[in-house]
N, C-alpha and C positions, 0 to 999 in steps of 0.2 A: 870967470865963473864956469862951473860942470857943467855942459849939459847932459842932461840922463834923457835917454835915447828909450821909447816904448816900444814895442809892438804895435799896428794899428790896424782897425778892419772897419768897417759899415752899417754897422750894429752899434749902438748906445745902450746906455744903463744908465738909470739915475744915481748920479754922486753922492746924494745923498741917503739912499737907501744904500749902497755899498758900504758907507759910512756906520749908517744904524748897527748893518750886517757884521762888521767889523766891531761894533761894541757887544753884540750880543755873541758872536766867539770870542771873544775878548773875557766873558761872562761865563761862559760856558768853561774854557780854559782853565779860568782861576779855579774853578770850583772843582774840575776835576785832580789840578795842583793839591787843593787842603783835603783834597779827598780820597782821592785814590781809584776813583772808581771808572771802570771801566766804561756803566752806563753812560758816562760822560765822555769821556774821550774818542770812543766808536762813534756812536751818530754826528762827531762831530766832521771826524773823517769822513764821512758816507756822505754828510754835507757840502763837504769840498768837492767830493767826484761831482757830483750833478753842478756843482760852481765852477768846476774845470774845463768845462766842458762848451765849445760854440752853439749848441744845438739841442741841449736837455734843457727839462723846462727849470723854472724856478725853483729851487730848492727849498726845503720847509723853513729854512734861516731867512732866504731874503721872501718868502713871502711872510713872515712874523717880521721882518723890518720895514716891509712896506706899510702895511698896517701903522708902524710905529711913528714911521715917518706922515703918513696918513694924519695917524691921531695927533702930531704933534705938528702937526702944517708946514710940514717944511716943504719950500718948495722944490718944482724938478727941475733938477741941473744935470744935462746929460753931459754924459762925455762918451770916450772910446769904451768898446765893451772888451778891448782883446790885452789891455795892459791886467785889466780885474783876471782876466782868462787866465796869464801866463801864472801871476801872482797866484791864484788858487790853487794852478797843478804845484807851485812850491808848496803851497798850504796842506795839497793831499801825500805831497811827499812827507812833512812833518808830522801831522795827524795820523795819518795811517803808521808811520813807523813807530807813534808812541803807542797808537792801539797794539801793534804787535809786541813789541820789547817792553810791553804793559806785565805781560805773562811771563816773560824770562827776566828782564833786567829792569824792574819797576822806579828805579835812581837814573836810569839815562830816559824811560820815558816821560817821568817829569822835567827831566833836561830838554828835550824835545818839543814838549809840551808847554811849559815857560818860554821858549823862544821865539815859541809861534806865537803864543800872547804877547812877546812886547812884539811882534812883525803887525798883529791887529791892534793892538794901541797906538801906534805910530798911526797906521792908517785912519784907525776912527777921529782919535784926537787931532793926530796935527793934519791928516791928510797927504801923508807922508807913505807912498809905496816902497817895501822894499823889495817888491818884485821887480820894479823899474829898475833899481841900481844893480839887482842882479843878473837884469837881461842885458843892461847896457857895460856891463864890464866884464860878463863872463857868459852870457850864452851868444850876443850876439858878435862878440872876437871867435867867438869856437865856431861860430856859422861862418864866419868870412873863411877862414881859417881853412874850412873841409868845402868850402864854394871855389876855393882859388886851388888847394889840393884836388878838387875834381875836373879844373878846368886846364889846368897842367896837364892831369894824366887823358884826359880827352886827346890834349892838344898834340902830342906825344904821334906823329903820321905810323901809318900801316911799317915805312919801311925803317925808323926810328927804333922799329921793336924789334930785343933781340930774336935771333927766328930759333925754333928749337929744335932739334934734327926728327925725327922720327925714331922710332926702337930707345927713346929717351924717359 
């Protein structure tokens, strides 16, 4: 079996209200798909930044999910708060380029758009990140990658370097 490798930090978030939070962009997504509207697609991005983020507060999204979660008794299941973190800067990467290419190329922001919705249906339904498979096969090879490239040229002594004359 894969193991899918997260990001981790010392901060919690309830799973289930990430969950809620993922059906209600999931909600929001589809509606701006059949619809085209821009008031849709913007806040949804603007939602992501403050979800992107270790240190902003709760977003208008996850606090209409808590509520939801709230009203509908589910209980709290913490987990790590930094794999939600990496997953929503993918999210503000996709949100925000459909708000833009909303105005020039409205066929690729609905592409954009839809793929961020099934990235939040996976998550609300199965519970299924695809921000995890994306950190563990492609950001975190590219971190070792430029950690072991920087400890090379570190490693590299004073008289290793070639030297360059002066008047050069």
């Amino acid at each position: 079996m894969i193991k899918v490798i997260c990001p981790i930090s010392d901060q919690r978030v309830d799973r289930n209200v990430v969950r809620t939070n993922g059906l209600i962009t999931t909600a929001c997504l589809i509606a701006y798909v059949l619809t085209g509207s821009p008031w849709l697609i913007v806040p949804v991005g603007l939602d992501y930044v403050l979800r992107a983020s270790m240190t902003a507060p709760p977003s208008p999204m996850t606090h209409l999910a808590r509520g939801v979660a709230r009203l509908l008794r589910l209980p709290h299941r913490a987990m790590d708060k930094a794999p939600k973190v990496f997953a929503s800067r993918i999210g503000v990467l996709f949100a925000l380029s459909a708000a833009i290419t909303h105005f020039v190329a409205p066929d690729v922001a609905l592409w954009l758009a839809s793929t961020l919705a099934v990235f939040t249906t996976l998550e609300s339904v199965f519970d299924f990140c695809v921000g995890c498979v994306v950190y563990t096969y492609i950001a975190l090879p590219l971190r070792q990658a430029r950690d072991a490239a920087t400890k090379a040229a570190l490693s590299v002594t004073e008289s290793e370097r070639p030297r360059v004359e002066e008047g050069q």
